[in-house]
N, C-alpha and C positions, 0 to 999 in steps of 0.2 A: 504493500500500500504506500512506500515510501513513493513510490512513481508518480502516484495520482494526486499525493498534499503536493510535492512539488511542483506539478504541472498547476495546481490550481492556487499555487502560491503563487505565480509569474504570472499566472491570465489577471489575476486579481491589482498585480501591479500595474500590469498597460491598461487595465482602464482606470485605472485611479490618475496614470501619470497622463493621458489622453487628457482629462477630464479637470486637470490642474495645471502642470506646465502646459501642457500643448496651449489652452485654454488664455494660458497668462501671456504666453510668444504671442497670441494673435492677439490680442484686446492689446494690450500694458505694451508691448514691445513695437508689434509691427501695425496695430491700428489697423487691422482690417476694417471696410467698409463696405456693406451691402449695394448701394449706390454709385460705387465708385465704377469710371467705366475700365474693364478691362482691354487686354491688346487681341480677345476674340471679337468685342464688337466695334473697336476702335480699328483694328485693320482687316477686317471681315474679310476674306476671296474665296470663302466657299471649297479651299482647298487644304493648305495649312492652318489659317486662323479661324474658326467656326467654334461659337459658343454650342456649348456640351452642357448634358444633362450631368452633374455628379457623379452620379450611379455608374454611369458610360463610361467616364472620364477616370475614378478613382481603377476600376475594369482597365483600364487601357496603362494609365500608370505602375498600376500595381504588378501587374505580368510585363509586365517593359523592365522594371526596376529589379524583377526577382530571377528570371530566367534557371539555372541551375546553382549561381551563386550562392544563394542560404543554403543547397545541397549539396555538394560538393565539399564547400569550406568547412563545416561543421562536420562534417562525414570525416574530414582529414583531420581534425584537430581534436578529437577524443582521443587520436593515436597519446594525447600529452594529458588524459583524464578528463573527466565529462563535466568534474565540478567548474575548473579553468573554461570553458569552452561555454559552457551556460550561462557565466557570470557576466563574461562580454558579452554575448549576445543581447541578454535581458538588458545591463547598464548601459550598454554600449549601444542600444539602438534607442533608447530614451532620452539620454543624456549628451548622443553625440551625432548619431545614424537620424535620427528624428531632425533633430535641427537643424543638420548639414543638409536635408532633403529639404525642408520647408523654407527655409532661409532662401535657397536658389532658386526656389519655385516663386516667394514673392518678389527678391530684386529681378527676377526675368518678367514677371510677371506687371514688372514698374519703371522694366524699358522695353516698353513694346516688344515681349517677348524674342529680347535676342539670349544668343545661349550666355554660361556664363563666361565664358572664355574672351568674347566680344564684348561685354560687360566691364571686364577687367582694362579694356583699354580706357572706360571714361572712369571708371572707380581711381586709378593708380597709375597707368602712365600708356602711351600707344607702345612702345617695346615691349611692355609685360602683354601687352594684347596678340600681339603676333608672338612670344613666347608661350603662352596659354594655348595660342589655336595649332600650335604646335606638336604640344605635348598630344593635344584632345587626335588630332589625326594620327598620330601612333599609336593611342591607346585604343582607336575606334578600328582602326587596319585589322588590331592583333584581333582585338573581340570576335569581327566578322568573320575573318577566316577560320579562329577557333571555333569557334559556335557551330559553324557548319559544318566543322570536322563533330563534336559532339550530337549533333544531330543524326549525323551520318551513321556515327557510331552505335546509337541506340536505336536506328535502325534498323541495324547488321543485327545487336545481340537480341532485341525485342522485335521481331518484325510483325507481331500482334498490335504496334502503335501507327502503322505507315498507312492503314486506313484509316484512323480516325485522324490523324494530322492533316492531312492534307484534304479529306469531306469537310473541314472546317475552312478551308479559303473560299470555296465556291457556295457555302453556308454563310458564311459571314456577308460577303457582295449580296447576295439575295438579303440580307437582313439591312444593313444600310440600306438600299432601295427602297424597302420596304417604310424602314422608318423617315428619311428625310426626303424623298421624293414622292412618298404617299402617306403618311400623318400614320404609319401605324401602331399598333400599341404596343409598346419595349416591352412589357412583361409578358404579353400571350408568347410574343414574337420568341423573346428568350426562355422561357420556358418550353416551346417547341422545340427551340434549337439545341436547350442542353439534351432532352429528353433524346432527341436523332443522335444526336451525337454519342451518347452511352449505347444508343442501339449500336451505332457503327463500331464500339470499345470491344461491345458484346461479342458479333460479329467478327471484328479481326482475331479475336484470342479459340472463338470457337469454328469456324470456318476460312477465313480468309488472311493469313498470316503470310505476308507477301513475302518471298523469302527472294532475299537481297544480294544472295552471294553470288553475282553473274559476272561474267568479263567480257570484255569486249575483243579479245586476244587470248583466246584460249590456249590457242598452238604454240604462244610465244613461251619461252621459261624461266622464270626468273626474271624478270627483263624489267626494264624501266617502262614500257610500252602496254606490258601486261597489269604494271601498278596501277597504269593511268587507267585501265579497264576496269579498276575494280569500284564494287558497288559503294564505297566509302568515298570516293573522287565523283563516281556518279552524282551521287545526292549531292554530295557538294557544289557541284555547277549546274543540277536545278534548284538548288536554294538560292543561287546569286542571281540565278535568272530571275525568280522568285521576288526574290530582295530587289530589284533594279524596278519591276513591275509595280512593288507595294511603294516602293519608297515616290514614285512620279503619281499615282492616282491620290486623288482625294482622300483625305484623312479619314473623313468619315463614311469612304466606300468600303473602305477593306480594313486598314488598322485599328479604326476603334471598334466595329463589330466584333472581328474577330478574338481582339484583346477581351472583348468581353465577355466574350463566351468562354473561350478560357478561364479567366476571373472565375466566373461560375462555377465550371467544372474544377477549380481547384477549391472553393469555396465547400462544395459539395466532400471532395476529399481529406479536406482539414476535417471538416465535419466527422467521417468517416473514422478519421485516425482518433481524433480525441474521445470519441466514445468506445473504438476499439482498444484504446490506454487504460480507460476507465473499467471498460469490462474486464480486460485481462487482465490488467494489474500486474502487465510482468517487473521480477526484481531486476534493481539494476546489472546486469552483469559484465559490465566495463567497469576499471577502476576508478575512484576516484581523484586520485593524481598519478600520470603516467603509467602508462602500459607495461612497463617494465621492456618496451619495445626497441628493434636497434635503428640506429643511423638517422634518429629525428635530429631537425635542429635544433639550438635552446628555445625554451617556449617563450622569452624573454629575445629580441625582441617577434618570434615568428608567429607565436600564435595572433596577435592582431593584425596581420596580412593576410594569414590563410583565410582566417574568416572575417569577411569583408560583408560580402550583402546581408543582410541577417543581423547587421550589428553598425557598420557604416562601409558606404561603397563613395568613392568617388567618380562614379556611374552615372549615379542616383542626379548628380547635381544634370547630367548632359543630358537625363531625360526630363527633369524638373524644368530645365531654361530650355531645350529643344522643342519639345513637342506638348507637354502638359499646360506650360505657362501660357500655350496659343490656342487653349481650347479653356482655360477658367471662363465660366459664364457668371460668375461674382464674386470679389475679392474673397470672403468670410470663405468658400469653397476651398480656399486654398488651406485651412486646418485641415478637413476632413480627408482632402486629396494626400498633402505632402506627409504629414505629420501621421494622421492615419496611418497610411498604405505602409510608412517605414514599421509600425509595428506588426501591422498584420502577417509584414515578412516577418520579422522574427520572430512570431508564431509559428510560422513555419521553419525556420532556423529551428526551433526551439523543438520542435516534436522531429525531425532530421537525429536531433541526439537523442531522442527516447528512444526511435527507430534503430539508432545504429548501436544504442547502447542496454538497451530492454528489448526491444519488439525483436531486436537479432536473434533473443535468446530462445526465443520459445521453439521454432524449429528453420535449419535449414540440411537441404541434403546437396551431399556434396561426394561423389565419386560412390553413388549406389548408397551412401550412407547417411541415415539421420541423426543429425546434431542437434544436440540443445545446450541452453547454458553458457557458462563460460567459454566450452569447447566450438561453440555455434562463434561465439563473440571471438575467439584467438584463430580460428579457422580463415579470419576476415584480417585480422590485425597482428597475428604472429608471424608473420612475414616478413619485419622490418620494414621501411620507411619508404624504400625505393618500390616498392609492389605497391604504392598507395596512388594506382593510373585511375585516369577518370573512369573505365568497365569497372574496375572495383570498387570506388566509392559510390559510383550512381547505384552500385548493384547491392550494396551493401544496404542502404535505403529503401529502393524496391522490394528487398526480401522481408524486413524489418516490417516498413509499412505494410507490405502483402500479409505480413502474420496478424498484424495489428487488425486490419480489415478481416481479416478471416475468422478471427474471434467475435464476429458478428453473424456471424452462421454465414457470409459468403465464400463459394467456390476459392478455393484457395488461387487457383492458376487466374480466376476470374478475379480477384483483388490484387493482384502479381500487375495482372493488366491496366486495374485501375491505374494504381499507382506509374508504370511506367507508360503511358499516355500521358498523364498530366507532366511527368519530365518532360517527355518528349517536346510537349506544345507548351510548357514555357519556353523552352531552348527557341523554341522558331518567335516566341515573340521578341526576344533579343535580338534576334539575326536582324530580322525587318526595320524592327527599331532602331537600332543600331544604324542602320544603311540611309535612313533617313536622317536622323543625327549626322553622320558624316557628309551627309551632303549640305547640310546647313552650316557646317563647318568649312568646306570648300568653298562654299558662297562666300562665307564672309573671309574666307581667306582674302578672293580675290577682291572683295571690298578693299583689304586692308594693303596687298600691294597693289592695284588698282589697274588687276586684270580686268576685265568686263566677261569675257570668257566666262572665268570662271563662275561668273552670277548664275548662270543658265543651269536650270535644274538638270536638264537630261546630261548634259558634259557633266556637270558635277557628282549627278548618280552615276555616271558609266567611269569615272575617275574611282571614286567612291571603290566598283563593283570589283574594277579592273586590277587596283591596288592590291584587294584583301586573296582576290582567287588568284594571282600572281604567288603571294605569299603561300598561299594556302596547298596550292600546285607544285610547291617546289618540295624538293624528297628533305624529312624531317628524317626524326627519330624512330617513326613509324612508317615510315617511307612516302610518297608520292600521296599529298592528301592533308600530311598532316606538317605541311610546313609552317605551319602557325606554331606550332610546339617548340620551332629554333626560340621563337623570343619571349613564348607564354611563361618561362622561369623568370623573368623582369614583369609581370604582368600584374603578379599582386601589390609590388611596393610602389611602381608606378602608379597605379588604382588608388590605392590610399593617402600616396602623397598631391595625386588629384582631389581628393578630399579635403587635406588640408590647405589647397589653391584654395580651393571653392571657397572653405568657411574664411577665407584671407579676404575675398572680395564681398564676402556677406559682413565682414567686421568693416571694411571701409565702407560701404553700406550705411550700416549705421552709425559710423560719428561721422560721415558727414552728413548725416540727418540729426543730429545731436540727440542718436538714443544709445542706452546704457548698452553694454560691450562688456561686461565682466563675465556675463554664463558662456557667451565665446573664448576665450582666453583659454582655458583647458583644453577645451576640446584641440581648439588651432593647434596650440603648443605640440597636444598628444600625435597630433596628425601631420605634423610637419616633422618631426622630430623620431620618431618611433618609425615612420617606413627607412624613415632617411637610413639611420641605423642599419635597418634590416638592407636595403641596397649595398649599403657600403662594406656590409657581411658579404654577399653577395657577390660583389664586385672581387673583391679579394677572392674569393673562393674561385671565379669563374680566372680569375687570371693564373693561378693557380696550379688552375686543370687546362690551362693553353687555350681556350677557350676566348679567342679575343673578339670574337662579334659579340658574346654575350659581355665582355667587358667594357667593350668603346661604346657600345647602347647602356649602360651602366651608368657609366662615366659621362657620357653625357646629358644623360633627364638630371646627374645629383649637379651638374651644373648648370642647366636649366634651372633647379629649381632654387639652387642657390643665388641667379643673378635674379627670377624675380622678388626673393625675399630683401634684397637687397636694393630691390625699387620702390618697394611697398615700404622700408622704415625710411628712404629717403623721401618718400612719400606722405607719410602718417601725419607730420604736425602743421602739413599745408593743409589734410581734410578735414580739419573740426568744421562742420557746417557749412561746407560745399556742395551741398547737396543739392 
């Protein structure tokens, strides 16, 4: 029962701390105003900027912002014990992850929804601005290409999810239609759509499991030629196609329906899990601190890289100023939107460690034989640190969760499936979102050196598409597919010391609006300081091991980040109330 006080000791926190701080940021700090016009009715085109229902909106943000991020990270980070791992989460998306989201959602949201990165040129100086859109097009390159390799990937291992992902793109188009070109009603609509969509879950796990392992070059052996054949490079360059499509159509034909419907169907499986924790009550069977496991790094500074979404992502800010901040239909939305959505992920953070560290234990089978217990939980993690690849920790989840559901009298392989759909189709709302992000990014690049070029949305998605499947296409670690994987070991400390940008330009923000700045100050410190660390671990280690492309991309984001720190305190005592 220890499981279930805990679990309801944390639910009980995010709405206390929703319902207090979140409460005091909007009223006391940033002065939301119902009235006020936002930059969806102020620069309307029916395309990018279009006032949103709430409901839609927090749906579209909330699967933009979480993708596999709260999975993954937390999945890795119990390897250092589950108590560490749940601490951040819970404090960490309250106290740092919540702020750093809603903060970038209102200053975008109070220049005409540009990101924050473009922001950063009138906060603190035009060099930090073209520094910031800098960093944002590396970090959005690595995301896209990676994502599509994970998508690919839980393709190949769960091919029971590649029908229900993809009946939801042509489901969603049919539902915008539905709603903004003929008045219809969002709730029959989406209650239809989640309902098809569980039929098609149904479906793919009981009859229709598209199996992925095909090649384009069969004859060939071994060959660089036969990599590019295989079903993981496939998916991947119909995701970019995918992505180049979503990113140029109307915001509200295909991204926010779709977002939304997922929102649901995850909404549905939170649900799912927390009554399947409650019935089963299983004990924890992860340690408390450290696994006793080999070849982690110190949890000091790694554990708050690893887990980033779930707790803070500097993600979170490029969807808050990209895409969220152009669909608020009135200021006060933007609590429930920013500040929300970051806890709701770490709710799902948060049950990710029950799953990997309780729900593992109750049974998995593995080589003909059924595990339980600790022996379920070291079968996953007694392998040392290097075995800890994305098939293992996505899988480690899915089993977890699958037991947790199952203890609700559902089919076991048929909760397997729940659970890895809902991976699957957060991963593709990242990828899309992501490609849109990055094209708004290219835009204002070439605002800022003053291409024209580059303003053009289709050049700047086909820049966008070209860059990450360039990447993506080259032979990685895992060969031809997964060349995102060269620079994804730089990807978390980058991420988070993006976070610490961000809360930089929400602190210049407010003094020079002359509002109080002191509940920022930790967080910034922790988020500027704390990745920086973990890079420059990093850095060393990657020089080390000869490894010099992972060291001169090192080397150069800590000095990125070090010339805009460096702009921003030459900065500071001209913005008291420049606002």
């Amino acid at each position: 029962m220890a499981t279930v006080g805990i679990a309801l000791l944390c639910f009980v926190g995010y709405i206390v701390a929703y319902n207090t701080y979140g409460r005091w940021l909007a009223r006391k700090i940033f002065a939301l105003r119902p009235d006020a016009p936002t930059p969806a009715h102020a620069c309307q085109d029916g395309r990018d900027y279009v006032p949103t229902n709430r409901l839609v909106l927090f749906g579209h943000h909330f699967t933009s912002i979480a993708g596999t991020g709260p999975i993954v990270g937390p999945a890795i980070a119990v390897f250092w014990g589950w108590l560490p791992a749940l601490l951040w989460v819970v404090l960490g998306s309250i106290f740092v992850g919540a702020v750093h989201d809603f903060g970038a959602l209102v200053v975008s949201m109070r220049h005409r929804g540009q990101t924050i990165g473009d922001i950063s040129g009138t906060m603190i100086s035009r060099r930090t601005r073209f520094l910031f859109l800098t960093i944002l097009f590396l970090t959005l390159t690595i995301i896209i290409a990676v994502f599509g390799l994970v998508i690919a990937t839980i393709f190949s291992i769960y091919p029971q999810t590649v029908l229900s992902v993809w009946t939801a793109m042509p489901l969603a188009v049919f539902i915008g239609m539905a709603i903004y070109k003929h008045g219809g009603n969002l709730f029959l609509l989406s209650a239809g759509a989640l309902l098809l969509l569980y039929v098609t879950v149904y479906l793919g796990v009981r009859y229709f499991p598209f199996d992925t392992g095909l090649t384009l070059f069969p004859g060939a052996e071994a060959s660089y030629m036969q990599a590019l054949g295989s079903s993981v490079v496939l998916w991947t360059l119909f995701l970019l196609v995918y992505c180049f499509i979503a990113s140029v159509l109307p915001v509200w034909l295909l991204l926010q329906p779709r977002d939304y419907i997922n929102s649901l169907q995850l909404y549905v499986a939170l649900v799912l899990l927390v009554l399947g924790l409650f019935i089963a009550a299983p004990p924890i069977v992860g340690p408390v601190f450290g696994a006793g496991l080999t070849g982690a790094p110190p949890i000091m500074p790694f554990l708050f890289i690893t887990i980033a979404c779930g707790a803070v992502s500097g993600f979170h800010s490029l969807v808050s100023s990209g895409t969220s901040s152009k669909q608020i239909n009135r200021e006060t939305d933007a609590l429930y939107v920013g500040y929300g959505s970051m806890l709701v992920e770490s709710v799902l953070a948060l049950l990710v460690i029950f799953c990997c560290c309780a729900g593992i234990g109750i049974l998995v089978y593995a080589n003909g034989n059924a595990l339980s217990g600790t022996e379920a939980f070291m079968h996953y993690y007694g392998h040392g640190w290097d075995s800890m690849r994305l098939a293992h920790t996505v899988g480690v989840f899915i089993e977890g969760g699958g037991n947790l559901i199952a203890a609700l009298g559902v089919p076991r392989d048929l909760a397997i499936g729940i659970i890895a759909v809902m991976v699957a189709c957060f991963a593709a709302t990242t990828i899309d979102t992501s490609t849109r992000l990055q094209r708004y990014v290219i835009q204002e690049i070439g605002g800022a050196v003053r291409l024209d070029v580059l303003k053009n949305k289709y050049v700047a998605t086909t820049i966008a598409v070209v860059c990450a499947g360039i990447l993506a296409l080259m032979r990685g670690p895992e060969g031809p597919g997964s060349g995102g994987l060269l620079l994804w070991p730089l990807f978390g400390a980058t991420n988070q010391l993006l976070a610490g940008l961000a809360l930089l330009v929400v602190i210049f923000y407010l003094r020079r609006n002359n509002k109080p700045v002191f509940f920022v100050v930790i967080p910034l410190l922790m988020m500027l300081v704390i990745p920086a660390w973990a890079l420059m671990h990093q850095v060393r280690t990657f020089f080390d091991a000869g490894n010099f492309l992972l060291f001169g991309f090192g080397v150069f984001i800590l000095l990125v980040q070090l010339w805009m720190v460096i702009e921003a305190l030459l900065a500071w005592k001209e913005a008291r109330g420049q606002g």
